[in-house]
C-alpha positions in Angstrom: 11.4 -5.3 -22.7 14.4 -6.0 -20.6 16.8 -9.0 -20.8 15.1 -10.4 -17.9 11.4 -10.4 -19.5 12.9 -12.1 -22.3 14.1 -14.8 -20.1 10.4 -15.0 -18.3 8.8 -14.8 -21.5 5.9 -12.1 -20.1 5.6 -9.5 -18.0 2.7 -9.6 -14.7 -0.3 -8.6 -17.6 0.8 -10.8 -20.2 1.1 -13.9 -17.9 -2.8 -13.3 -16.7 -3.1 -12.6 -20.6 -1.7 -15.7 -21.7 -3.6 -17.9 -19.1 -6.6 -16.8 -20.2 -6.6 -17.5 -23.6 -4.8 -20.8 -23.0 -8.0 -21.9 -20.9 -10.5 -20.9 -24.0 -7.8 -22.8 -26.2 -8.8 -25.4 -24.3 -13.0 -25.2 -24.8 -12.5 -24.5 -28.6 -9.7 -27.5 -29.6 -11.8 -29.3 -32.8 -14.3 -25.8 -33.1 -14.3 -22.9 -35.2 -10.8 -20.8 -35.1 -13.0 -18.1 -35.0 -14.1 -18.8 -31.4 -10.6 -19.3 -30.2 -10.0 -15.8 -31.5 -13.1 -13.9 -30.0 -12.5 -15.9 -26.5 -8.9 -15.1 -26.4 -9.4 -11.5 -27.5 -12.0 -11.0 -24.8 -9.9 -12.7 -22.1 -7.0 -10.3 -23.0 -6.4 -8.0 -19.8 -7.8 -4.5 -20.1 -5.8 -1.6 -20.4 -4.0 -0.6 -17.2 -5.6 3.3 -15.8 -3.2 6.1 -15.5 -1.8 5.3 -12.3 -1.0 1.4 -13.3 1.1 2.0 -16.3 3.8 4.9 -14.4 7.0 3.5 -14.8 10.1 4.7 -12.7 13.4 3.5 -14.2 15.5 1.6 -11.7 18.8 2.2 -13.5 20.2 5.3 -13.5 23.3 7.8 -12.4 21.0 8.3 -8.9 19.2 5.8 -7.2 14.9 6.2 -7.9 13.1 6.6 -4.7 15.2 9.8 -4.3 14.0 12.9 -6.3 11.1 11.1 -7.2 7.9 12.3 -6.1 6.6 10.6 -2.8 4.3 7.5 -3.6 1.0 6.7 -1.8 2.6 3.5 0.1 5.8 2.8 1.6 7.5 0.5 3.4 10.8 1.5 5.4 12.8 -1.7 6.3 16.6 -2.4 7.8 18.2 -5.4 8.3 21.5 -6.9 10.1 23.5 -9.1 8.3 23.3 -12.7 9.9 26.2 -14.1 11.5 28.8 -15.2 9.3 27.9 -13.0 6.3 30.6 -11.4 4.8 31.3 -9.3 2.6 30.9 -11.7 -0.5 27.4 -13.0 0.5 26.6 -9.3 0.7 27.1 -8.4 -2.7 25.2 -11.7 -4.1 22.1 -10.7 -1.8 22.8 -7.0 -3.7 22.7 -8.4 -6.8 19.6 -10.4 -6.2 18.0 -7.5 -4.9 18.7 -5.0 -7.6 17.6 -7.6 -10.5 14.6 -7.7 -8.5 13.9 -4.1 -8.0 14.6 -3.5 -11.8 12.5 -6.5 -13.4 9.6 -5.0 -10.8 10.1 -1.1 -11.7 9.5 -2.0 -15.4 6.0 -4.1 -14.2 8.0 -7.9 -15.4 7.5 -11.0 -13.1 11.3 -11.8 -11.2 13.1 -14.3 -11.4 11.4 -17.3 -9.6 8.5 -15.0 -7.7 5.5 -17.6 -7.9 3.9 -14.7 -4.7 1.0 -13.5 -7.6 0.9 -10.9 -5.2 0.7 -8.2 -7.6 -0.1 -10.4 -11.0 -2.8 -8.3 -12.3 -1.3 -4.9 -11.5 1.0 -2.6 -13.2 4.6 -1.1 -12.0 2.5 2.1 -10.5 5.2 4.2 -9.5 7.3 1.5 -8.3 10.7 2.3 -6.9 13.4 0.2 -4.7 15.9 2.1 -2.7 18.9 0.6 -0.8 21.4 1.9 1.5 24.0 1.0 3.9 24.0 1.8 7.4 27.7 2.9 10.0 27.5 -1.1 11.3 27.8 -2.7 7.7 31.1 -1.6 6.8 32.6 -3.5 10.0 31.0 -6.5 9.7 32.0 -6.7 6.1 35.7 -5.9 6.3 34.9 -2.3 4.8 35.8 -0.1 7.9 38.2 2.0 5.5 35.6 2.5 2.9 32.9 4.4 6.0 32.2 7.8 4.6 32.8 10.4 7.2 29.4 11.9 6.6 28.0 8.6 8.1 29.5 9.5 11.9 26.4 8.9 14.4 23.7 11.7 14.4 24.3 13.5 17.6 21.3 13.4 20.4 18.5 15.9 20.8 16.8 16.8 23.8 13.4 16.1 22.2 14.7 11.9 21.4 12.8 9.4 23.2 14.6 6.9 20.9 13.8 3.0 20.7 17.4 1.6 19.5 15.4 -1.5 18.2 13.6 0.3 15.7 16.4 2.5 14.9 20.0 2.0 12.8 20.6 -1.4 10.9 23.2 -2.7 8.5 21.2 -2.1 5.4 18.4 -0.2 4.6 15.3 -0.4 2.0 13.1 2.1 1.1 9.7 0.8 -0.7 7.3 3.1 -2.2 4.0 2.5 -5.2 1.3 4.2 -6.3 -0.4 0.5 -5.7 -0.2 -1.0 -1.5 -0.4 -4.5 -3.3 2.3 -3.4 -5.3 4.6 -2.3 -2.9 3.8 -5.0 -0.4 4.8 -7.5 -3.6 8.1 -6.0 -3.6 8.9 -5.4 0.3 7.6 -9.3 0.2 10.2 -10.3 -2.1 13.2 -8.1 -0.7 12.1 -9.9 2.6 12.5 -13.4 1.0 15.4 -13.1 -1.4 17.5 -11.8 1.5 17.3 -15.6 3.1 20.3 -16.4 5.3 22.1 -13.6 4.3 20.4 -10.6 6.5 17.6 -10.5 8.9 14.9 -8.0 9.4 15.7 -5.4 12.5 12.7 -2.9 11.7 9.8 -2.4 9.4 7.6 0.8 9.3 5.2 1.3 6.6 3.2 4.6 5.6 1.1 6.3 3.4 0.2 9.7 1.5 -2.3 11.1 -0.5 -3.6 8.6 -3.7 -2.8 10.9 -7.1 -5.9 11.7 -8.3 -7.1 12.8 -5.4 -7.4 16.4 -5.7 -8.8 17.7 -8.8 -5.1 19.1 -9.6 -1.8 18.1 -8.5 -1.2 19.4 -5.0 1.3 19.4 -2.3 0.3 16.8 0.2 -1.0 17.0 4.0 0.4 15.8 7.0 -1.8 14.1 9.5 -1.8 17.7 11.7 -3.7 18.7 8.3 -1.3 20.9 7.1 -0.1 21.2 3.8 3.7 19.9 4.7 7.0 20.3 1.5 6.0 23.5 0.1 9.5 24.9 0.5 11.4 21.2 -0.3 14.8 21.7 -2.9 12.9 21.0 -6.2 15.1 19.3 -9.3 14.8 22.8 -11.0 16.5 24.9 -8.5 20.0 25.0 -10.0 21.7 24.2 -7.2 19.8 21.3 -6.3 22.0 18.5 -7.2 24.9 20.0 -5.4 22.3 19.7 -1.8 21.1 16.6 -2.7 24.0 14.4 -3.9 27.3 13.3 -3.3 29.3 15.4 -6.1 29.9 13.0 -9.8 33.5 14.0 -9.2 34.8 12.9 -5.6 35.9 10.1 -6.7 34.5 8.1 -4.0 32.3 4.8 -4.2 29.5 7.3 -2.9 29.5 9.9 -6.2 25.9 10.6 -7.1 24.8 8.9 -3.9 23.2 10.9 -0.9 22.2 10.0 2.6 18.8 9.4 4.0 17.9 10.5 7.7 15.1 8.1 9.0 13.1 9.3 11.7 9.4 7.9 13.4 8.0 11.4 14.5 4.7 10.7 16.5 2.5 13.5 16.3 0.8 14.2 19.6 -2.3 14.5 18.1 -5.0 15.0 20.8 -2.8 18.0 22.3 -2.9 19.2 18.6 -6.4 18.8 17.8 -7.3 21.4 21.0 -5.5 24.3 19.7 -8.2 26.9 18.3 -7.3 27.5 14.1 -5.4 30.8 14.3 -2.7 29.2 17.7 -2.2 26.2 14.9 -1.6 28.6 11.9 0.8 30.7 14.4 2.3 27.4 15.5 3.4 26.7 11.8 3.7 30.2 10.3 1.1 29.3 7.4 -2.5 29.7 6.9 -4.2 25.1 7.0 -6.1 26.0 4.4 -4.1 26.9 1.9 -0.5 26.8 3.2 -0.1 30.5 2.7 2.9 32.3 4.8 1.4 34.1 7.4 3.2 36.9 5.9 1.1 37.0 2.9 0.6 35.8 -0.6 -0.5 32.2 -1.5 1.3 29.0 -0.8 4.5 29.3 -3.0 4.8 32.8 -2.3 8.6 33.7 -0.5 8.1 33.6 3.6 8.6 37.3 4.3 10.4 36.3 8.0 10.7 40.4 8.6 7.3 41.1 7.9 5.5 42.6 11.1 1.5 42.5 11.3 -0.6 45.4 12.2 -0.7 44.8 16.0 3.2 45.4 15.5 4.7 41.9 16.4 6.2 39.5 13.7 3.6 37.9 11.3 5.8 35.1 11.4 6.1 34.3 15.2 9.8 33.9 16.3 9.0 30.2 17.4 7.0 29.3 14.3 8.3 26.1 12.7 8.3 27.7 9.0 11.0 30.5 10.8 13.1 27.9 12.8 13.0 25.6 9.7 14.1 28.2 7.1 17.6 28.1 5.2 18.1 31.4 6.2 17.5 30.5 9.6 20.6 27.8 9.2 23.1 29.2 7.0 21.0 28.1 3.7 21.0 24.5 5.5 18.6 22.3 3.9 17.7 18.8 2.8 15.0 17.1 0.4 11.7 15.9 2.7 10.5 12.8 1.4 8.1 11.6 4.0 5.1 9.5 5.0 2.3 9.1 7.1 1.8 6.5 9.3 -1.2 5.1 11.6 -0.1 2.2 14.1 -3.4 1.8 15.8 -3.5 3.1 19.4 -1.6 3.7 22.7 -2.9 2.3 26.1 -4.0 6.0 26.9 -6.6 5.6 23.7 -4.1 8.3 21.8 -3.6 7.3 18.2 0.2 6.0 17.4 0.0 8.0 14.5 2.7 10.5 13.0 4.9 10.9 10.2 7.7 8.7 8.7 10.5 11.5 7.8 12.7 10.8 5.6 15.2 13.5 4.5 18.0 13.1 1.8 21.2 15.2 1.5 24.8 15.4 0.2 25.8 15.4 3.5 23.8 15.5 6.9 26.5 17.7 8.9 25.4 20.2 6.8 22.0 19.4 5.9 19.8 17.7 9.1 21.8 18.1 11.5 22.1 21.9 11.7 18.3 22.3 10.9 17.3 19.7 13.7 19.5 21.2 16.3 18.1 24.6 15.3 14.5 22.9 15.7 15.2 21.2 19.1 15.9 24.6 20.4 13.5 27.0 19.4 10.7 25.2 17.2 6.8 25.8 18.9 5.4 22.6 17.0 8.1 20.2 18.8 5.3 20.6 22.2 3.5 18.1 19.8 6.1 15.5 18.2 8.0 12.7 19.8 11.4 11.7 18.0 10.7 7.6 18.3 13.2 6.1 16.1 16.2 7.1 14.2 18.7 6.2 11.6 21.1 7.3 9.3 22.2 5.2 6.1 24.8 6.5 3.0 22.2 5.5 -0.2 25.0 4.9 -3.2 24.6 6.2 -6.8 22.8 4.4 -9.4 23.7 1.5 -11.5 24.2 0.8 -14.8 21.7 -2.2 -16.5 24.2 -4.8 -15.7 25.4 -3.7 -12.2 24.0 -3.9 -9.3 23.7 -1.0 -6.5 26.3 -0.7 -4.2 29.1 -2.4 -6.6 31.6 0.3 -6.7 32.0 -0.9 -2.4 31.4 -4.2 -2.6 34.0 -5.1 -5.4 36.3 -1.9 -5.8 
């Protein structure tokens, strides 16, 4: 139990716990003992299912909500600081946030939330993610403290960009195994940050419940195809040195990374009218099981030199698997962390539905933006995306159980 559970007295199960058997205290006072003791018992909550009781530890040397597998919901949300925040009223609206985020990951009722939002419910994967975007360390007095890695993501011909929904002085990542979970948290984040910061953009997605499959499987995109099979995976040995900001650089950044935001709307109607086999080309992998066109089953190596029997590549030189590839980008690469999204419908009756792409890296000069550039060039599935929104925000390292994220800038 944390330090702030102790001072709440209960976490979200025990308060429903505790309320019940205070009401049959109440029928029983002047009856048999036993009665209180059978009511209470039988209004004590039941056990929380498999997906309720995961736990994701807030504190740590790397932020959660990084390597962390994707959740089912998420809510993406940046904010501007209000006029006449400074730099001190940013690091107490930090500090409420990240004693927040903690007492929530763990499944304990904050500080002062009387929501009951998420009262009966358990942590479910919870994780809370800040970061920082390029227009927070001017209006802060922190100018000299802006990472070079943070330097505005250069334009694509495929952008059709909306600058309101892109950028922001701070950024929060949201994701749960549980939507009234993680609408509990993006609730709170949205009240605790008062007159200190103001929402600029919200976007909120989705992916594939666990459980869903009858084994653990990588997830689909809303094209239908099985989409991360090649991510960086914590295993690879050089993982860490892709994803985060090396331990030893001595900056306020060590053992952060930096998220790449993007709304992709997929044009889904165009998509849908493609016969099978011009999709599978399209991608490089077989829809139904994610297999390399080359051969072998979805984890097997993409053979890019392999040539089929009608003698052209069995990987087609625009295929997005090809274009996408490390060795297509001098072993460029980033984590994908992504969602789906659904936003209704356009006035031409075309769903406003596409994919919430988030990408983390120890540095996006060498990890997005060689890839995206790469894409914007040569990539046969970007006929069906539209890049809608964009961002780029420098995600510090972890903190410790009595700091609070983004510390080592805000008071070094």
């Amino acid at each position: 139990m944390t330090e702030q559970t102790e001072k709440n007295g209960m976490s979200r199960r025990r308060l429903l716990g505790t309320a019940g058997a205070a009401g049959a205290a109440g029928l029983v006072v002047g009856g048999a003992g036993g009665a209180f003791a059978t009511q209470a018992a039988r209004d004590r909550p039941a056990p929380l299912t498999g997906v309720g009781t995961r736990t994701v530890p807030f504190h740590g040397k790397h932020q959660a909500g990084i390597a962390d597998p994707a959740q089912a919901c998420g809510h993406l949300l940046a904010l501007d600081l209000a006029p006449g925040a400074d730099r001190k009223a940013a690091a107490a609206l930090l500090r409420r946030w990240s004693a927040t985020a903690a007492d929530l990951a763990a499944g304990d009722v904050p500080k002062g939330d009387d929501t009951g939002v998420a009262l009966d419910a358990g942590p479910s994967s919870l994780t809370v993610t800040f970061g920082f975007g390029r227009t927070f360390f001017d209006r802060t007095g922190l100018a000299d403290k802006r990472p070079a890695a943070l330097e505005p993501l250069p334009s694509f011909t495929a952008d059709a960009l909306d600058a309101k929904r892109g950028d922001g002085d701070l950024w929060v990542q949201i994701g749960a195994d549980d939507p009234l979970v993680a609408f509990h948290a993006l609730r709170l984040i949205q009240k605790q940050a008062g007159d200190t910061a103001r929402t600029r953009w919200q976007m909120n997605g989705f992916n594939r419940t666990p459980g869903a499959t009858g084994k653990p499987m990588t997830g689909r995109n809303l094209m239908g195809q099985i989409d991360g099979t090649n991510n960086p995976k914590p295993s690879d040995s050089d993982f860490d040195a892709r994803i985060f900001v090396p331990e030893d650089s001595g900056d306020w950044m060590a053992g952060g990374s930096y998220a790449v935001v993007r709304r992709i709307r997929m044009l889904l109607d165009s998509w849908d009218h493609l016969s099978l086999e011009r999709q599978e080309k399209v991608i490089g992998r077989r829809k139904s099981d994610g297999a390399p066109l080359s051969g072998g089953t979805e984890t097997t190596p993409v053979d890019l030199n392999k040539i089929g029997e009608d003698g052209s590549l069995a990987i087609a030189g625009d295929a997005h698997i090809r274009v996408a590839a490390p060795e297509s980008n001098r072993g460029a690469a980033m984590l994908r962390r992504a969602f789906s999204y659904h936003d209704g419908f356009l006035d031409d009756g075309s769903p406003d539905a596409g994919l919430l792409f988030v990408a983390w890296q120890a540095d996006p000069r060498r990890g997005f933006v060689p890839v995206q550039r790469k894409l914007d060039r040569g990539d046969g599935l970007s006929r069906f995306l539209r890049h809608e929104s964009s961002a780029l925000f420098a995600v510090p390292g972890g903190c410790a159980q009595d700091e609070y994220v983004g510390q080592r800038l805000l008071e070094g």
